[in-house]
C-alpha positions as CSV (number, residue, x, y, z in Angstrom):
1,X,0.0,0.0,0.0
2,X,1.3,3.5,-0.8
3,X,2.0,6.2,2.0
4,X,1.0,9.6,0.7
5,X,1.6,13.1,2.9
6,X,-1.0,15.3,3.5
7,X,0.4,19.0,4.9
8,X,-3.2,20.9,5.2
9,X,-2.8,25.0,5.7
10,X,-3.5,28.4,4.5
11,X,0.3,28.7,3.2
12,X,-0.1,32.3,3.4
13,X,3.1,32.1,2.5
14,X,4.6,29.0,2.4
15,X,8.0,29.6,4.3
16,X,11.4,27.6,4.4
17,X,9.6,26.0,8.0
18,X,7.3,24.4,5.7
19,X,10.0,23.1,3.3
20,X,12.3,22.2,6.1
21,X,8.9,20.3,7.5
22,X,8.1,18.5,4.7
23,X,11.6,17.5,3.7
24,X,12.3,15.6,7.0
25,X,8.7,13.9,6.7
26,X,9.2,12.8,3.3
27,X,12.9,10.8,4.7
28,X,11.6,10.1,8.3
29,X,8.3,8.4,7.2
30,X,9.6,6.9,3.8
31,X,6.5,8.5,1.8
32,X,5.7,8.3,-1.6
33,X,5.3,12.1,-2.2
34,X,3.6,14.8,0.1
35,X,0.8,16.8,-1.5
36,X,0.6,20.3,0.0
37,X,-3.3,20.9,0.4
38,X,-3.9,24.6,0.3
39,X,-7.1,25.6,2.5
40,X,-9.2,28.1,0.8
41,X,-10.3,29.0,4.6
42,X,-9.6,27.2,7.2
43,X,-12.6,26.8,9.8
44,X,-10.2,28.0,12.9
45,X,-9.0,31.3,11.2
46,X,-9.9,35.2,9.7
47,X,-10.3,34.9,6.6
48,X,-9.4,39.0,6.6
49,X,-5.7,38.4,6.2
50,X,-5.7,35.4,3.8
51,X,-4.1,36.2,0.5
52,X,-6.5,34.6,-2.5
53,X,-6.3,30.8,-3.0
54,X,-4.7,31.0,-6.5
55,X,-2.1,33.6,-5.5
56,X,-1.1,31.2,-2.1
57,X,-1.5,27.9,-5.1
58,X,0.9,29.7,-7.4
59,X,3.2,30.3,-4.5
60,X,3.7,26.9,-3.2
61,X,3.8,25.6,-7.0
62,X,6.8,27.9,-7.9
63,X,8.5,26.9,-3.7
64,X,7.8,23.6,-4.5
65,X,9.1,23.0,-7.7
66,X,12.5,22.0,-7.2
67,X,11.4,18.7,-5.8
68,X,9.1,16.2,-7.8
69,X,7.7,14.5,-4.3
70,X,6.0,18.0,-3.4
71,X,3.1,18.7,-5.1
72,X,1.0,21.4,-4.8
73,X,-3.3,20.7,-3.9
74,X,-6.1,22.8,-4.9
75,X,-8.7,20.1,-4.2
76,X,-10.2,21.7,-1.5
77,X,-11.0,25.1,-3.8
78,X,-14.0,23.3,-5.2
79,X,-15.3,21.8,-2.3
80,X,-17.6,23.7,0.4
81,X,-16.1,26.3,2.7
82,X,-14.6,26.6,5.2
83,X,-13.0,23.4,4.8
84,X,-13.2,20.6,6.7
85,X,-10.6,17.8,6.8
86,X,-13.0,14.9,7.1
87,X,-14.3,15.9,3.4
88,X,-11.4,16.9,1.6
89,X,-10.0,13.3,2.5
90,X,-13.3,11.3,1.4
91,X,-12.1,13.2,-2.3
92,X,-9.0,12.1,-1.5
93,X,-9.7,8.3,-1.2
94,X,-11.8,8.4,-4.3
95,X,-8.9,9.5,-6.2
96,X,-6.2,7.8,-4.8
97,X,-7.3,4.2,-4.1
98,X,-5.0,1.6,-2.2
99,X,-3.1,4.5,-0.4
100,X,-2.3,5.4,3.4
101,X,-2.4,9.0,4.0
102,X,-0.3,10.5,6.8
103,X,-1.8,14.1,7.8
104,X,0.9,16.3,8.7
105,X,0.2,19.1,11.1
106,X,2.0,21.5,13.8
107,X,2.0,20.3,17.6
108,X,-0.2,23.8,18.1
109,X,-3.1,21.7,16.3
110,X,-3.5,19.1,18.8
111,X,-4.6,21.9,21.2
112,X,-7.6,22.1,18.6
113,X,-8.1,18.1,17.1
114,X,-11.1,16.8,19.1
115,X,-12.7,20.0,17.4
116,X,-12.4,19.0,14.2
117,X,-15.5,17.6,12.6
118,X,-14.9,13.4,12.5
119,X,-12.1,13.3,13.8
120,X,-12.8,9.8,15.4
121,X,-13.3,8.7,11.7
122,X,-9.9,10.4,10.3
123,X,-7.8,9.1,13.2
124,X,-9.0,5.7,12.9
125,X,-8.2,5.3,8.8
126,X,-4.8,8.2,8.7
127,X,-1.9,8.8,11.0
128,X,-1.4,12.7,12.3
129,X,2.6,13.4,12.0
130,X,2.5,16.4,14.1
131,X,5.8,18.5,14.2
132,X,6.6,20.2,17.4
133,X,6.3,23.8,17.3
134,X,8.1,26.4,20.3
135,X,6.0,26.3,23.2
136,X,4.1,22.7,22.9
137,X,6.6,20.7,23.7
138,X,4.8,19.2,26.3
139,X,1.6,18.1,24.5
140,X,1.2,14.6,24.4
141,X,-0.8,12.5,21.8
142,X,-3.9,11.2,23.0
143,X,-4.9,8.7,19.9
144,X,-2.2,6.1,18.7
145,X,-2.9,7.5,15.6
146,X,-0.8,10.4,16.3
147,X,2.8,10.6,16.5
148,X,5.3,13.8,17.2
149,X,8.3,14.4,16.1
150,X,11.4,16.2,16.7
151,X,11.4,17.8,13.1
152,X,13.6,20.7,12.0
153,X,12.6,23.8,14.2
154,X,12.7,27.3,11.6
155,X,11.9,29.8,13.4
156,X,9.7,32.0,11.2
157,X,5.7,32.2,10.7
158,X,3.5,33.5,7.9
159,X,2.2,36.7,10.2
160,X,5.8,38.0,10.4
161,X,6.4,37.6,6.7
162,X,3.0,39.1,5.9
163,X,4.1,42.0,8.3
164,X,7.4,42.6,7.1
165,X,5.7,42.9,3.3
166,X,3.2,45.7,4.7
167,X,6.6,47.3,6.3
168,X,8.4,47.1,3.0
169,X,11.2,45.1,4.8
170,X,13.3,41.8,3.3
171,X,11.7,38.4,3.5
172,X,14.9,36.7,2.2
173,X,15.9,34.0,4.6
174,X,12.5,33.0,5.5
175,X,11.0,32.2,2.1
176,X,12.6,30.4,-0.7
177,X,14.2,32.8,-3.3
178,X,12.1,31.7,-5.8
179,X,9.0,33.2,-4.3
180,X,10.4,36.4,-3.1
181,X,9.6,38.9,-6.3
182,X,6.1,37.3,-6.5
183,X,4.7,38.2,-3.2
């Protein structure tokens, strides 16, 4: 059976965390490829600062494209929103048949996961591979489903680069180079 990697988020931007993230979870959990699923809007957040899907799409495409086992998702854009995990994989099995999924999220979501619609149902057919974030290191998994690992730490989030781009300042060293003169 395949193992495919799901990394759900609003990617507004994608930043060298997320590469650095998906890089060790591609080696660490021996996956096929890890399909970045961008979130049109996530049920948890504003939806006042989120850049447009196809901007945030185009972004992780061009980020992305140095590596053929990251690809980029829109299959959430065409589904009902905000979006909801528990539908976006039902899609997912319907398209790729005979495969594992591994959901990869930050440590800061398990503060949220018995919110999320079905989650019973999505821990009992994926794995979460949660990657510890600063200041949950002492959250513990409560499913055997989920796992957490010591992944590479970058210290950088999407607010600060959004803020820097208001401020006119550099956001080189926090997203790849690639993406810099289209944001």
């Amino acid at each position: 059976m395949k193992r495919l990697g799901l990394f759900f988020g609003s990617f507004n931007p994608i930043h060298l965390g997320h590469l650095a993230v998906a890089e060790y979870m591609l080696k660490e959990l021996q996956l096929e490829k890890i399909l970045f699923i961008i979130s049109p809007l996530n049920p948890f957040k504003q939806s006042a600062d989120l850049w447009t899907p196809e901007k945030r799409l185009m972004l992780v495409q061009k980020a992305i494209n140095y590596n053929p086992q990251l690809e980029a998702s829109d299959i959430e854009f065409s589904l009902p929103q905000p979006s909801y995990t528990y539908i976006t994989l039902e899609k997912l099995k319907n398209l790729y048949p005979d495969t594992k999924f591994a959901i990869i999220v930050g440590s800061d979501n398990l503060l949220r996961l018995k919110e999320w619609k079905e989650i019973e149902t999505i821990l009992g057919e994926n794995t979460f591979e949660v990657f510890q974030r600063s200041g949950t290191e002492h959250l513990q998994p409560f499913h055997p489903n989920i796992h957490i690992h010591k992944s590479p730490f970058v210290d950088v989030s999407a607010t600060e680069i959004r803020q820097k781009l208001v401020e006119g300042k550099s956001v080189a060293g926090l997203v790849p180079d690639s993406i810099i003169e289209l944001m």
